[in-house]
N, C-alpha and C positions, 0 to 999 in steps of 0.2 A: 818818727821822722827819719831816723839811721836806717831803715828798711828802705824808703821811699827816695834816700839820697842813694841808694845802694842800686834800685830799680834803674836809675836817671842815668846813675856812671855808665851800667851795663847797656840801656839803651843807646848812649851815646859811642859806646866801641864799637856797638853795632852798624850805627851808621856810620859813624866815619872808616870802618873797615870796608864798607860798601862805595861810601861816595868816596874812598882813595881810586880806587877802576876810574873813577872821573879826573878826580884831581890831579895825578900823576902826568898824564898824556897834557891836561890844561897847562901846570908849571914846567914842563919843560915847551912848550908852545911860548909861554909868556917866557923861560929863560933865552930862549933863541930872538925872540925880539927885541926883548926890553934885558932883561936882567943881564947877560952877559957882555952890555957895552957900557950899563947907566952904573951898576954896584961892580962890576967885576967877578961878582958870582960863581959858584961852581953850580954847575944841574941839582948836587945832592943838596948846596943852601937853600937852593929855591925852592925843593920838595919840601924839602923839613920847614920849611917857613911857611909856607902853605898850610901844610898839615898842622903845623900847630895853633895858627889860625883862625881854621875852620875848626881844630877842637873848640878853642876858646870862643867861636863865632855859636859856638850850640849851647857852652856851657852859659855865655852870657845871653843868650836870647832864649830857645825855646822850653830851656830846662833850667830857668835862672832860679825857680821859685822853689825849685826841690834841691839847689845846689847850697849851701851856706857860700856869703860872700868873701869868708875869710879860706879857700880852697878851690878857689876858683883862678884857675891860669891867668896870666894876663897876656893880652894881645902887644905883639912883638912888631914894633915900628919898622919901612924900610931904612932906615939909618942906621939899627941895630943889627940886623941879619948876616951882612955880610964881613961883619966883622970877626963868625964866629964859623971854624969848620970845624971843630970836634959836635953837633949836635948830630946824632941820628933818630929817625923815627923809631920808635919803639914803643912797645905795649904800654908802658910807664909814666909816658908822657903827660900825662893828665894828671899825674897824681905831684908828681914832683916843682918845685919853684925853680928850678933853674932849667929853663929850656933854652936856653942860648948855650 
């Protein structure tokens, strides 16, 4: 099963290094809307909040059943995001518990 949860990680950097070209130009669209009137926001909260997101949006939905549940990110509220400007996106993100 370590093989198969090993296959999932790797699939999933894959895509979220691909669907970042999307997400990036989307969160700052929605930062100039929405986030930087409603949280106060900087550009880079709203990216990294996204990004971590959409990891946690893959790791719990199409890759849940090859992920154990106790290593699996959790999805980050908007109430908590803006509280936090030390996170950057980074290779790491996924593996680590503290993305705020």
């Amino acid at each position: 099963m370590k093989f198969l949860t090993a296959i999932a990680w790797l699939a999933i950097l894959v895509i979220r290094g691909i669907a970042l070209w999307l997400l990036i130009p989307l969160a700052f669209l929605a930062w100039l809307v929405v986030f930087a009137w409603v949280n106060d926001a900087s550009p880079a909260q709203v990216i990294a909040w996204w990004d971590v997101n959409f990891a946690a949006a893959l790791v719990h939905g199409p890759f849940r059943l090859l992920i154990p549940v106790e290593s699996r990110p959790r999805f980050i509220g908007l109430t908590k995001f803006a509280a936090s400007s030390r996170h950057r996106v980074g290779l790491n993100d996924l593996w680590t518990d503290d993305l705020c």
